[in-house]
N, C-alpha and C positions, 0 to 999 in steps of 0.2 A: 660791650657787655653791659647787661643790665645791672644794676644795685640791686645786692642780694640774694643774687644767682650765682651759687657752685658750679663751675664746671668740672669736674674731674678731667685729668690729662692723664695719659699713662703713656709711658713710650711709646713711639712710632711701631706698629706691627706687632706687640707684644702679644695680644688678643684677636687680632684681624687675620692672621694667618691662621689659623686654627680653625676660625667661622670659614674660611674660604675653599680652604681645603676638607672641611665637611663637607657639603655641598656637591663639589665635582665628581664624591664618590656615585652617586643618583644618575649622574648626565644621561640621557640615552635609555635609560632603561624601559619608558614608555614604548620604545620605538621597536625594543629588540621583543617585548612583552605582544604589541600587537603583532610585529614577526612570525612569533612561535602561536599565536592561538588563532589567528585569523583562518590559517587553512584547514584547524579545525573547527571554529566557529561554520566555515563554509561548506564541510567535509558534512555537519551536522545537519545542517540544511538541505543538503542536497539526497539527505538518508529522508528526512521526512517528506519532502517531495516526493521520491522514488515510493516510501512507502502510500501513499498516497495515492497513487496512481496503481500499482499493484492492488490496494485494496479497495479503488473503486471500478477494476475490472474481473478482479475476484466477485462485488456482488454483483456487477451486469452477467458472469459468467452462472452462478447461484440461479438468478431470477431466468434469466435461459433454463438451467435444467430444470426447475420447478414447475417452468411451461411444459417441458417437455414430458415431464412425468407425473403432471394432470393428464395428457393424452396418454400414457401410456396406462396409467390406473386404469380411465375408464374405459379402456379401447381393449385389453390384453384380454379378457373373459371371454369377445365376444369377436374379435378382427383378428385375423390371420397374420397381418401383415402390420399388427401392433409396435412394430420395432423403426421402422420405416418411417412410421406416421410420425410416432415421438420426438426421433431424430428428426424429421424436417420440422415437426414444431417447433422443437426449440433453436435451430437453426432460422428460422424465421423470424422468431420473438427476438434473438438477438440483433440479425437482421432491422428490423421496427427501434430499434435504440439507436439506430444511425451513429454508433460510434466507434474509432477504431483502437480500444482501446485492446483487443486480440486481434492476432494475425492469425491465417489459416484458423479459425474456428470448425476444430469436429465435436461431435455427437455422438454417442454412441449408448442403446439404449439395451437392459439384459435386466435377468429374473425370469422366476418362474411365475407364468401366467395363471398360475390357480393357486397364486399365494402373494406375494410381493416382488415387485419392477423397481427400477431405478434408470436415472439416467445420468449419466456424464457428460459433460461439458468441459472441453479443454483447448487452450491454444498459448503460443507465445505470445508474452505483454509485446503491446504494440509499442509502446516507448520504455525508452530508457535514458535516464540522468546521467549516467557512470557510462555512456556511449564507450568512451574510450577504453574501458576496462572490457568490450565483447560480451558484456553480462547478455546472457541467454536465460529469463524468467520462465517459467511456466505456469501459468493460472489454471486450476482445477477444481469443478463444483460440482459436488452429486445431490442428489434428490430423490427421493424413492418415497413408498408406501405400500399398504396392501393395497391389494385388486379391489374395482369397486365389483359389485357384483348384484345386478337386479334377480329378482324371480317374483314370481307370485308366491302365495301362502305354498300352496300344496306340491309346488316343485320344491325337492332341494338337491340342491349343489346347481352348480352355474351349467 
């Protein structure tokens, strides 16, 4: 021992048990903490993946019927067979995005031709996160407008 240095002594255990046994109340809790939040930490992730892909085949599904209801605008005034055409537009346009992120993609194009068309776009998401849960999504996008409708001055109506 140094000169001039206290040590305090206090019985064996007096204080030591006390600090020891605070401690082992914690043990493990880390362990059981990642436990409980990890499958929803994972459970979360795998929501915005899913959402994710649902909503980038919602706008491929969109931009399909918006083709298709360009053709239908300015086809329905003056094509017979205005409905046809639309639906293979836009089954084509989606077609040209080479992606599969709908399965069975239909078409289907309606409205009154001497006023306003529209077209629909719909199929099942091609993938899914939650496989094992059987999820069956459906993606669906409409798009319409009025008819376009040419003439000269002194004609009117289409």
């Amino acid at each position: 021992m140094a000169a001039g240095v206290a040590v305090a002594t206090d019985p064996p255990g007096a204080r030591r048990a006390p600090r020891l046994l605070a401690g082992r109340g914690d043990r493990g809790s880390s362990v059981v903490e990642l436990a409980v939040l990890a499958p929803a930490l994972m459970m979360v992730c795998m929501l915005i993946l899913q959402f994710g892909l649902w909503f980038n085949a919602r706008q491929a599904a969109l931009a399909a019927a918006q083709a298709g209801a360009t053709v239908a605008r300015e086809q329905a005034a003056s094509n017979g067979a205005w409905q046809s055409d639309a639906q293979a537009a836009a089954q084509a346009y989606f077609q040209g995005l080479h992606t599969s992120l709908l399965k069975d993609l239909s078409a289907h194009a309606a409205g009154d031709p001497h006023s306003n068309v529209s077209v629909t776009v719909s199929g099942p998401l091609g993938f899914s996160v939650f496989s094992f849960f059987n999820l069956n999504l459906t993606v669906s996008a409409t798009a319409g407008g009025p008819v376009e409708c040419f003439r000269p001055d002194e004609q009117d109506g289409c």
